[in-house]
N, C-alpha and C positions, 0 to 999 in steps of 0.2 A: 315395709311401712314402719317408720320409728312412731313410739309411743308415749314416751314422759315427755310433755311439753315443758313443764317446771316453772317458765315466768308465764301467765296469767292473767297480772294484773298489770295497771299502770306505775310505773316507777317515775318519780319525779329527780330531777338531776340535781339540786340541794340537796339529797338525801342522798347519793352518790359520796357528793364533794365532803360534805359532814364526815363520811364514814372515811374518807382517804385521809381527811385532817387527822382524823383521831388515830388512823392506823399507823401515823411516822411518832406514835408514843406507844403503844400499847400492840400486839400481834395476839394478847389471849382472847378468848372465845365470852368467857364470860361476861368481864367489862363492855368491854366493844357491843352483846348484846344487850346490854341492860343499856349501853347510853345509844342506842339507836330506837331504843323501845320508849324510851323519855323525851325523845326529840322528837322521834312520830306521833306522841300523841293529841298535837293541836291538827296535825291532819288527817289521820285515822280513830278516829279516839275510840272503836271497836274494836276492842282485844284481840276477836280472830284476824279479821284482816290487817291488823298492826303485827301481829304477829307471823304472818307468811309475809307479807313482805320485808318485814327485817329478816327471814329466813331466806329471799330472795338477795338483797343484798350481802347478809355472811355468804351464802356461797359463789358470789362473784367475784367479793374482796380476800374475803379469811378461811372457809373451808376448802381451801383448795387443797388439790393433790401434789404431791413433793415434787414432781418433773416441774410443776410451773412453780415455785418458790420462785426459784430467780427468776422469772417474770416478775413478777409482782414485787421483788427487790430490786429491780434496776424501776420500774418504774415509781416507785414512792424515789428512788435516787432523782429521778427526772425531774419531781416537783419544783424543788429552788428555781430550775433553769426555764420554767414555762410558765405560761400567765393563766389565768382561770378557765378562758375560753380552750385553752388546747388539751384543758383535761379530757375533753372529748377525747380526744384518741387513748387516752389510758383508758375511761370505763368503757369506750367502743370495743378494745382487743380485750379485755378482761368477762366482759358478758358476751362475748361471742364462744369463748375457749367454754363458759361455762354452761351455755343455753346452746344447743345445737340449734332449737325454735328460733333464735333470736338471730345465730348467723343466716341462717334460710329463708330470715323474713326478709335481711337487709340484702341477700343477694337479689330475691326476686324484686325489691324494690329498684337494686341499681341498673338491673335488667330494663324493667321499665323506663325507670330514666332514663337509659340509656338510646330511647325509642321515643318517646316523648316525655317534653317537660308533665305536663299534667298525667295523674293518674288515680289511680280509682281505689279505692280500699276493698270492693268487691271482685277487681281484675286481681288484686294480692291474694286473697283469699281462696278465689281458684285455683292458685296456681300452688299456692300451700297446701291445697286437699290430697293433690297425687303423692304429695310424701306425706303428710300428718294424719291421712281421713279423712273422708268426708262426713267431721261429725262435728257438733254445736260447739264444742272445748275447742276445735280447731280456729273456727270462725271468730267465736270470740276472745280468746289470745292474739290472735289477729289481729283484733280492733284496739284492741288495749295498746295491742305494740306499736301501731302507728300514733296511737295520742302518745306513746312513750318518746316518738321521736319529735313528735309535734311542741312536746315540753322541753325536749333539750334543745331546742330551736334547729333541728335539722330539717323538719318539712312545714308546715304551712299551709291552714287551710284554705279554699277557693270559697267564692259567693256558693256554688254548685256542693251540696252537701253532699259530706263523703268522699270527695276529689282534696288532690294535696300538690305542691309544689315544692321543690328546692328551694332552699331557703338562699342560703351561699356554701359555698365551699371555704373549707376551714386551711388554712394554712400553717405552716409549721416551721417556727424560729429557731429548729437544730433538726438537721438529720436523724442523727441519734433518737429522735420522735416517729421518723417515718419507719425507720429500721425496727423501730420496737412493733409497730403498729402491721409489718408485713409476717415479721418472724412470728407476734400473736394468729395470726389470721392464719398462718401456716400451719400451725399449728392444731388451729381451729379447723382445718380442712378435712373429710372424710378420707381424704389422698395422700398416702406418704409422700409422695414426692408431686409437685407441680413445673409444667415450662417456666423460665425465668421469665418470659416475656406476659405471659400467663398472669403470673404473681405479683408483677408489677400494675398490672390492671384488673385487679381483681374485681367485681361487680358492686363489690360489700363496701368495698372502698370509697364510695358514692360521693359521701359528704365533707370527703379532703382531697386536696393536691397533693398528689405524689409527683417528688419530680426526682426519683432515682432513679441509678440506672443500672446495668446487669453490673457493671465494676463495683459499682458502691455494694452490693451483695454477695460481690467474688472476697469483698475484703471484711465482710463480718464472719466472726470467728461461727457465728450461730448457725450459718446456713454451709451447706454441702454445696456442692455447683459440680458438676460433669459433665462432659459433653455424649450427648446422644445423634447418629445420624452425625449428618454432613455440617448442619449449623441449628443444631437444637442442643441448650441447655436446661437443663434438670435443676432442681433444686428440689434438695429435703434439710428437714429439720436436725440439725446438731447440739445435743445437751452441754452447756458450756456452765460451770463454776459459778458460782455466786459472787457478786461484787461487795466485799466490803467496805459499810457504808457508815462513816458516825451515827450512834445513834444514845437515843437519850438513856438516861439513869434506869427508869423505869422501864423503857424496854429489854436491858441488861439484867437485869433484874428477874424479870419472867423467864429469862431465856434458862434451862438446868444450868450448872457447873460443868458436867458430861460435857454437852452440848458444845457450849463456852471454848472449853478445852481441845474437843476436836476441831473447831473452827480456826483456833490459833497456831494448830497442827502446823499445815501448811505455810502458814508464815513464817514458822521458826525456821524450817528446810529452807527458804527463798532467801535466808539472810545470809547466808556466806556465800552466794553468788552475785551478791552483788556486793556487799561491804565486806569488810576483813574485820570490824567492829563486833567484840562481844559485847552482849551487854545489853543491846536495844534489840526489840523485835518490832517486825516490819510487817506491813499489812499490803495489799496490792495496788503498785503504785509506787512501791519504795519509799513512801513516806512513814515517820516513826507514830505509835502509836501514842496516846497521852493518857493511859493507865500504869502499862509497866514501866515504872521506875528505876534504877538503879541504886539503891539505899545509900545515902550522904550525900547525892544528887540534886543541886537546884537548881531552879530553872525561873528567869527572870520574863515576865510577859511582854510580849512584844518582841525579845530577841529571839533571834533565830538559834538551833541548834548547829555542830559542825554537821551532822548527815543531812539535815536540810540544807544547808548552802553549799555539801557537795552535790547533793543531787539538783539545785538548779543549774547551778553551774555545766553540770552533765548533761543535763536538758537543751541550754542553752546552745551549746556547743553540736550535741547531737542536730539541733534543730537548723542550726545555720549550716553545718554539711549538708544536709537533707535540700534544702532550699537550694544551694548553691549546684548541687545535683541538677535537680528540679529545672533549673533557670539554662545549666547548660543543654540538656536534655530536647528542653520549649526551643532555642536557638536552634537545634540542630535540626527539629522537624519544623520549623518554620517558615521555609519557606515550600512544604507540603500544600497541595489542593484538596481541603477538605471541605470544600463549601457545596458539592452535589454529593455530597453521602449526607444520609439521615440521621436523629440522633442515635438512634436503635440500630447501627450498619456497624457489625462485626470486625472491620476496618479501622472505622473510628474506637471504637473499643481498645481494639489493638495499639492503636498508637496513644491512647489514651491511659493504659498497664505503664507505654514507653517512657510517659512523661513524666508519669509519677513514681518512676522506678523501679517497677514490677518488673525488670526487666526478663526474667524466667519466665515470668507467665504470659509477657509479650509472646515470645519465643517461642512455647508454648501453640499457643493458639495464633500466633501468622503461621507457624509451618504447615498446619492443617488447612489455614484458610488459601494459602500461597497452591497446594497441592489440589486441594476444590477445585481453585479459580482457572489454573492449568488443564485439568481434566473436563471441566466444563466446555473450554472452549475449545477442545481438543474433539468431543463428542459432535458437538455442534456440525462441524465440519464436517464427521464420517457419516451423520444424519442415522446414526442410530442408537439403540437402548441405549441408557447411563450405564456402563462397567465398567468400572475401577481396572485400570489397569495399573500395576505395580511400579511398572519403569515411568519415571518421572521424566528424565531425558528422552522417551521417546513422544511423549505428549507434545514437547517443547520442537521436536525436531516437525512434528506435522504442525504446530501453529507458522515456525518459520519457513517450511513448506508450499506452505497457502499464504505467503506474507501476510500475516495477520500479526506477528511483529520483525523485527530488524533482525540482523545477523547479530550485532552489536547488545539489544536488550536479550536473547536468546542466549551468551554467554554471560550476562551478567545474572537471568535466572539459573540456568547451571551451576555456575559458582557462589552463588546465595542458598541452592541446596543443599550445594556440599557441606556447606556450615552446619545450618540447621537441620540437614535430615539425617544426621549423626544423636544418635541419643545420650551417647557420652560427653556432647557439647557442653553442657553446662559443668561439667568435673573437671573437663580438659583444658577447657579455657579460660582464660584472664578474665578479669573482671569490664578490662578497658572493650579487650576484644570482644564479652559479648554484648554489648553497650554501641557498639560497633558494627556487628550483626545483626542487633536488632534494628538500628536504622536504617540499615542497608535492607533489612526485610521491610518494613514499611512503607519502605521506598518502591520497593519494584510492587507492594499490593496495589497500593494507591493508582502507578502506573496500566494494572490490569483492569482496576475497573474504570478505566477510559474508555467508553464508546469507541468499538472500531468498526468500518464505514463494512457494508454487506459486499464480498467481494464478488460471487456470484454476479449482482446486480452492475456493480463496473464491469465484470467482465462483457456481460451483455451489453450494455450501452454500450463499450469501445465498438463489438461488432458490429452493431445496427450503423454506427459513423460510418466504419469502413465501407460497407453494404453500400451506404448513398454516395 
């Protein structure tokens, strides 16, 4: 049974946004509490309660522990790119990493949502007592935390007091919003590791659209991904670097010299792999910074630098390979049938790594899914347990056996093995050729998960004909 509930009371969401305004200036403890103590006081104006609650807020936004930094640095980065309403999902993953009560309230709400639109502030509270007690602090943290959602406009009273509704679900105008909001949540979770399919529908996740999918998560640097079993993905949490971000005079200023210094560490090593220019340091991004000068150095506003017009220029170019990659890639599987797999089918994933040029990780994961789909249908047949059997070729010789496929597709899965069940494939080979391989492997998956007709049942229907 955990025991420090922490939040309490009701938190109103202006008092949220207030404190994220002020945090893309100021990161010290001081400040930041004295102007949330002067802001609260037209709606708290009792010192005790103005004062747990601004202790409520420091430790959502500012006392945090050093693993989450870069959380809460990439998302004040997010501000410029999202509108007022999507702040929701920054203080949603920021008070869940910090309030264990506050994730646990939101999952047994999305629970119920989940079950029916309406529900009960009594049904939550039950179900909060097996983890928090059943004692009066639990109950009423409880109620608080539904008026809490009630004010950031997530739920919704009923005629029926004490019953609540979904309000709408919140949408989200950059990826990079949903990604932040799963790896917080992830984070938040009592489980190192959760299924990817799992984590993409998380309960808490109630009050947004998520519409990513396992590849968008295979390709953040933040999350692990492994395969477990036949077609279960793993995910755990990855500590990734800090992004840096301009930032104002004053919050340069609070920051040590120390500090300062070892921050700029790593930029100074990044610069001779990518420019041959001494002189300028680089921050992440490749773009030059606009403190360190070169002394006798001016610089006219409005023009560009030479490292910035080589770096678009490298951009642009990289980006128009990249596309024209892309566009050959979409042609080659195009005229593939993917219209009876789901969005979530392993398959389409797969061809989906192929398009975007993953092509290792295509490879990757068809040869495991190519080697399932063979053994599946190979067991099927013998009508007993699942076991793995090693020789791949001999699965293929009892499907062609049992015509369940051609002489013809039976040597082309053969020679599709031999590519990819080679593990030095990807050292050995060209780049055209594994680009090549991997088409030719999406091709024959796609092929396997074609419905094929029960042969059994033809065979008996042919002899009931003959019989009459």
């Amino acid at each position: 049974m955990r025991n420090v509930i922490g939040i309490d009371r009701r938190i109103k969401r202006h008092w949220l946004d207030q404190l994220l305004d002020r945090l893309v200036q100021t990161v010290e403890e001081r400040p930041l509490r004295a102007f949330l103590d002067e802001q609260l006081k037209s709606d708290l104006p009792g010192k005790s309660s103005r004062k747990k609650s601004v202790g409520i807020l420091m430790k959502t936004w500012c006392r945090i522990p050093e693993e989450r930094l870069s959380l809460r640095e990439r998302a004040v980065a997010l501000l410029p790119r999202i509108s007022g309403r999507e702040r929701l999902w920054l203080h949603w993953g920021m008070m869940s990493q910090a309030y264990p009560f506050f994730r646990d309230t939101t999952e047994v709400v999305g629970r119920l949502l989940a079950l029916q639109d309406d529900i009960s502030g009594v049904a939550v509270q039950s179900r909060l007592t097996k983890a928090w007690g059943d004692r009066i602090t639990t109950k009423l943290a409880a109620r608080h935390l539904m008026q809490t959602l009630v004010d950031w406009d997530v739920l919704r009273t009923t005629k029926q007091q004490g019953h609540f509704l979904l309000v709408q679900k919140v949408a989200a105008s950059t990826p990079e919003l949903q990604i932040w909001l799963i790896e917080a949540l992830l984070g938040a979770s009592v489980a190192d590791e959760i299924e990817a399919q799992q984590l993409l529908r998380l309960p808490e996740t109630f009050p947004f659209t998520i519409s990513l999918g396992v590849g968008d998560l295979r390709r953040h640097e933040g999350f692990h991904i492994y395969r477990q079993g036949l077609d279960m993905d793993m995910v755990s949490a990855r500590r990734i670097r800090s992004v840096a971000v301009p930032q104002p005079e004053s919050l340069q200023e609070s920051v040590p010299t120390s500090e300062r210094v070892q921050a700029a560490a790593p930029a100074r090593r990044r610069r001779s792999t990518l420019f041959e220019d001494e002189g300028e340091d680089l921050v992440s991004g490749g773009l030059p910074t606009t403190a360190p000068k070169p002394s006798g150095v001016t610089t006219v506003p409005g023009r560009k630098t030479t490292v910035q017009r080589r770096m678009e220029k490298q951009l642009r170019e990289e980006f128009q390979q990249s596309l024209d990659g892309r566009i050959a890639r979409s042609l080659m599987t195009s005229g593939l049938a993917l219209q009876g797999l789901h969005e979530m089918h392993p398959v389409r994933e797969c061809v989906q790594l192929f398009r975007d040029g993953y092509v290792a990780g295509c490879l990757a994961l068809g040869r495991d899914l190519l080697e399932n789909s063979v053994l599946q249908r190979a067991q099927r047949r013998r009508k007993t347990p699942l076991i793995k059997i090693p020789e791949f070729t001999r699965n293929v010789a009892s499907l062609r056996k049992s015509r369940e496929i051609s002489d013809e597709f039976a040597e082309e899965l053969k020679s599709v093995w031999e590519k990819v069940g080679r593990r030095q494939h990807t050292e050995t080979v060209s780049t055209e050729g594994q680009v090549e391989t991997a088409r030719a492997l999406v091709t024959v998956l796609l092929r396997l998960e074609t419905p094929v007709p029960n042969t059994d049942s033809v065979r008996a229907g042919k002899q009931d004909g003959g019989s009459r």
